[in-house]
C-alpha positions in Angstrom: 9.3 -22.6 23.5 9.8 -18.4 24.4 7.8 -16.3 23.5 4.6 -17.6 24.7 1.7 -15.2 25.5 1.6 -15.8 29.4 0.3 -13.9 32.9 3.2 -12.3 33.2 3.7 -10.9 29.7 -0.5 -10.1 29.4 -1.0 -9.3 33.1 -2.7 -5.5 31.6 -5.4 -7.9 30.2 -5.8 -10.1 33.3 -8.9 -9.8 36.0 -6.0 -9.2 38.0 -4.8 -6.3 36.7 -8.6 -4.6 37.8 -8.8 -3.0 34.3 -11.8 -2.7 32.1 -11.9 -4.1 28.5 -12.7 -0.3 27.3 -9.6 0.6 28.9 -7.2 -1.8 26.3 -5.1 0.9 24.3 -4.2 -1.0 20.9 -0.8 -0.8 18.7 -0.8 1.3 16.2 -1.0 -0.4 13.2 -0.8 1.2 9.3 -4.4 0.3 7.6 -4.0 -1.2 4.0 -4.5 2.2 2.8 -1.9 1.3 -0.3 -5.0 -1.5 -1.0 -5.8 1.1 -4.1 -3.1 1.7 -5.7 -2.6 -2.0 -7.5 -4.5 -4.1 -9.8 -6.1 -7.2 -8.2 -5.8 -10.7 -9.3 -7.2 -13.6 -7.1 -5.6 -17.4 -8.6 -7.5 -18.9 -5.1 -8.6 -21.8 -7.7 -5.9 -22.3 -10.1 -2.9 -24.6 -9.9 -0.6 -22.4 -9.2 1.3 -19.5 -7.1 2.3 -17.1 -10.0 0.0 -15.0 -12.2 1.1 -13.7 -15.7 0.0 -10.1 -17.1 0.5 -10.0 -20.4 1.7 -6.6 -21.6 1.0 -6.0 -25.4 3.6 -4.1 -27.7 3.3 -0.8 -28.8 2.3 -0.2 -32.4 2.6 1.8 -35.0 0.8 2.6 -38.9 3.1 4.4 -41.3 2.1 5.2 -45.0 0.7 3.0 -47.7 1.7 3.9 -51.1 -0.6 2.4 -53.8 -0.8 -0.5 -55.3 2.0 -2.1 -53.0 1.5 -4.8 -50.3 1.0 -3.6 -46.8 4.3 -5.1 -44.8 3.8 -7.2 -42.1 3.2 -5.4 -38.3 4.9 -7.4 -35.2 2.6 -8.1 -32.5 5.3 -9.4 -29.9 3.8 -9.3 -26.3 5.5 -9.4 -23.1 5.1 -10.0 -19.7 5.2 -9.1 -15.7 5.1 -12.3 -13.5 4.2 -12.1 -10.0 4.5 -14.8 -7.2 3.0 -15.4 -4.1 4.0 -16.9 -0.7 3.1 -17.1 2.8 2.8 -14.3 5.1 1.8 -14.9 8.6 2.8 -14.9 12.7 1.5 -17.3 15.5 0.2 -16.4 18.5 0.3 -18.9 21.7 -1.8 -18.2 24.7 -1.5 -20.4 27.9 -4.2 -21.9 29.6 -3.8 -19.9 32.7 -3.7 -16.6 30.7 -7.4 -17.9 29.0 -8.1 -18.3 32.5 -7.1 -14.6 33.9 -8.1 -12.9 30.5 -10.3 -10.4 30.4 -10.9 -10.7 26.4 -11.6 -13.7 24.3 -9.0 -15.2 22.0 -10.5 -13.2 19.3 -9.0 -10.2 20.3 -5.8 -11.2 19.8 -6.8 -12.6 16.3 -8.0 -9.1 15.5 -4.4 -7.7 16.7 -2.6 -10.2 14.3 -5.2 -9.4 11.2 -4.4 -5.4 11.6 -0.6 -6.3 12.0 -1.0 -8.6 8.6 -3.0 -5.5 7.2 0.3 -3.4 7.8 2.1 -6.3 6.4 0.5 -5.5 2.8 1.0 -1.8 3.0 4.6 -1.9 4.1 5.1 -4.7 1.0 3.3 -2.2 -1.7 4.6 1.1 -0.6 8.0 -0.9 -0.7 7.8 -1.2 -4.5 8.2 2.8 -4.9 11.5 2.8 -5.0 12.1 0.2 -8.1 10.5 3.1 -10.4 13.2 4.4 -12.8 11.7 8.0 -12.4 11.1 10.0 -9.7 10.1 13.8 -8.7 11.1 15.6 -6.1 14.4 15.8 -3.9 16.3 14.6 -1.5 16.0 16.2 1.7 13.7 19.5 0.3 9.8 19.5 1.2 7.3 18.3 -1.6 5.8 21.0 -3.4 2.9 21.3 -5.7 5.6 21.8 -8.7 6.9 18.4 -7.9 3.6 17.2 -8.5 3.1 18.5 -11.3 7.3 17.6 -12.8 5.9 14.1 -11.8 2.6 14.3 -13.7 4.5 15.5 -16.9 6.6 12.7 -16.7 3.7 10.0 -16.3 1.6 11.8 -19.3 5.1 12.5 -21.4 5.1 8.9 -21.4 1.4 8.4 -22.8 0.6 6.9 -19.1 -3.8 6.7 -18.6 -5.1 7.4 -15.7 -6.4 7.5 -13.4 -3.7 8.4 -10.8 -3.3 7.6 -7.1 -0.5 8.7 -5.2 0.5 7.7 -1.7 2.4 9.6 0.9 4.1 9.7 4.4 2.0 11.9 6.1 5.0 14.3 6.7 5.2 14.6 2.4 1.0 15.2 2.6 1.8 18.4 4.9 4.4 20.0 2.7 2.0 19.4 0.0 -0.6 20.7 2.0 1.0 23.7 2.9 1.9 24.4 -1.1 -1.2 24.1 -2.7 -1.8 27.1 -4.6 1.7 28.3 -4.7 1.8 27.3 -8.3 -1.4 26.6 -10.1 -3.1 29.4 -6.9 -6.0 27.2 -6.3 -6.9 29.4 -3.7 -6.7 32.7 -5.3 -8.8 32.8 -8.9 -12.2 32.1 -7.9 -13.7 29.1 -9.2 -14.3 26.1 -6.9 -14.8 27.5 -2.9 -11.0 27.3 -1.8 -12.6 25.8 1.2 -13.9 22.5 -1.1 -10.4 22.5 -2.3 -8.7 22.9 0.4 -10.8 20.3 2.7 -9.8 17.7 0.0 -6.3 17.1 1.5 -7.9 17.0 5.6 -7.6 13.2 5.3 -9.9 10.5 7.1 -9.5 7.7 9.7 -8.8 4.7 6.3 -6.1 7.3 4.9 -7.8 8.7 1.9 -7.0 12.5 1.4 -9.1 12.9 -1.1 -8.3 14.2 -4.6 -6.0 17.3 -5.8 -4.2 18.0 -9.0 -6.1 14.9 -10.7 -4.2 12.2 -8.1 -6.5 10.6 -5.4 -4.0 10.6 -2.4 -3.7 8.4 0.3 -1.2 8.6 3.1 0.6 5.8 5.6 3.5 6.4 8.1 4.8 3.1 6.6 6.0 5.1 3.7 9.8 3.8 3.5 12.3 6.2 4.2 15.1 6.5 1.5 18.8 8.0 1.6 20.1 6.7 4.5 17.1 8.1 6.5 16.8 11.5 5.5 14.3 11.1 2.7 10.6 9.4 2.3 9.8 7.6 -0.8 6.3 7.9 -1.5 4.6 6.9 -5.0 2.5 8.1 -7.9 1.0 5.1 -10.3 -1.3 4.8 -13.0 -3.9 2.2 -10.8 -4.6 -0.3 -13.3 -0.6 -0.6 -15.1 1.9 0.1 -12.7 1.7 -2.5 -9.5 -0.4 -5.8 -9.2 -1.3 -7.9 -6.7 -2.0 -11.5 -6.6 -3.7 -13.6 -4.1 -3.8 -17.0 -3.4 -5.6 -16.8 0.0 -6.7 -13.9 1.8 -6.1 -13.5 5.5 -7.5 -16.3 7.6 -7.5 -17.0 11.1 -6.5 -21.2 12.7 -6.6 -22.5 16.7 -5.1 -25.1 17.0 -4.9 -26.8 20.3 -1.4 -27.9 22.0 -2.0 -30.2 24.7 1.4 -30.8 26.7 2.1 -27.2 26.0 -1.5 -26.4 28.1 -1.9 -23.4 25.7 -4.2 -22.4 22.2 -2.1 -21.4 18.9 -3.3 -18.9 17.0 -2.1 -19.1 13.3 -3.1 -16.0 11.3 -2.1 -16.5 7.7 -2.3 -15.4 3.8 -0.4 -15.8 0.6 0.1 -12.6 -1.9 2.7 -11.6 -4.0 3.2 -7.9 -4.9 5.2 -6.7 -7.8 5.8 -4.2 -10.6 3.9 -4.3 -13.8 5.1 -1.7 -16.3 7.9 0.6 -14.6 6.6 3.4 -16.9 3.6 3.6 -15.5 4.9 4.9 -12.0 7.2 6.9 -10.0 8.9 7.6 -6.6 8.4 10.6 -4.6 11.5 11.6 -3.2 10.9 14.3 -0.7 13.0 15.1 3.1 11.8 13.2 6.0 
């Protein structure tokens, strides 16, 4: 069996090596900043792995003249189906690693959970790109005007909010940089530009706070688009455009493997992601 976690591939992290725990530099892993931008549905205790969301129809009154019957309205509903399925990696530490180790096993349980974490981010900012509208272009920085083309489309369409947008952090700094070239946030009084502009600094979970009525986030696992030279990022109304269903949330299994002389660590969930109403979202197609 290869790939085994040994005391040659983990010697950083042995009593060997002379290195303090505080010294362990982690992977860089995206947070599950993109966590926001779906509606939630947990089928943990149902008999099954897909979950139905009904989408109603559209309707509309005309007028009545008098003393005729009313005609008959359709009510013909629709839906988006979403299907889970396993997600997961195992980890296999030897006994002589456990041995040498200068962290318990739950360290590397922690390093598969954040790696699962990324896992769901890279799987919702993914769905971007199935949106049949999109602002912004290829290879040009996103401006504040894109936002706004992108808004008109959403609200052009009758789409609620509220609206949460997520970003590679390379689209966040052009849109950084062009707040106030268009709506000049920062130059007709109002608000302290400094409140405004301290809404797009970003925090350590990826929230940016909000500008031009979208709460942003931002994730380098933001899929790039055109052969490389674009991101794709996303704008959705929260509650219509993306859902989520899970049948288990992450969870954490040793098992022990005797002739092997080593501990498996299996690190686990099941989730499906998908699209809900593709009017109710759009990419954001800005250079790299």
């Amino acid at each position: 069996m290869a790939n085994e976690i040994t005391t040659t591939s983990a010697d950083d992290l042995s009593i060997a090596a002379e290195l303090l725990a505080a010294d362990i530099l982690e992977a860089f892993y995206g947070l599950n900043t993109a966590g926001g931008m779906v509606r939630y549905a947990n089928i943990a205790g149902a008999p099954t792995k897909a979950k139905d969301f009904p989408i109603t129809p559209v309707l509309s009154a005309s007028s009545l003249a008098e003393g005729a019957d009313m005609p008959n309205t359709a009510f013909t509903t629709t839906k988006a189906t979403i299907t889970a399925g396993e997600v997961g990696l195992l980890l296999t530490l030897t006994d002589l690693l456990s041995a040498s180790d200068i962290v318990e096993d739950g360290f590397y349980a922690s390093q598969g959970g954040r790696a699962l974490a990324s896992k769901v981010t890279t799987d919702i900012a993914s769905l971007g790109s199935g949106f049949g509208s999109q602002c912004g272009a290829t290879t040009v920085a996103l401006s504040e005007a894109n936002v706004l083309a992108g808004l008109v489309i959403l609200k052009s369409a009758g789409v609620p909010g509220p609206y949460k947008g997520l970003l590679h952090p390379k689209q966040w700094q052009d849109l950084a940089a062009s707040i106030g070239s268009t709506l000049t946030t920062f130059g007709r009084g109002g608000s302290d530009p400094r409140d405004v502009g301290n809404d797009l600094v970003g925090r350590v979970d990826g929230a940016l706070g909000r500008a031009l009525g979208i709460d942003w986030y931002e994730t380098h696992l933001v899929p790039t688009a055109t052969a490389g030279a674009d991101r794709l990022g996303m704008i959705v109304s929260q509650p219509n455009a993306l859902g989520f269903v899970s049948k288990w949330e992450a969870r954490v299994e040793f098992q022990r493997d005797a002739s092997l002389r080593a501990r498996e660590i299996a690190i686990t969930a099941c989730y499906g992601v998908g699209e809900l109403r593709d009017v109710a979202g759009l990419g954001v197609l800005t250079g790299a």
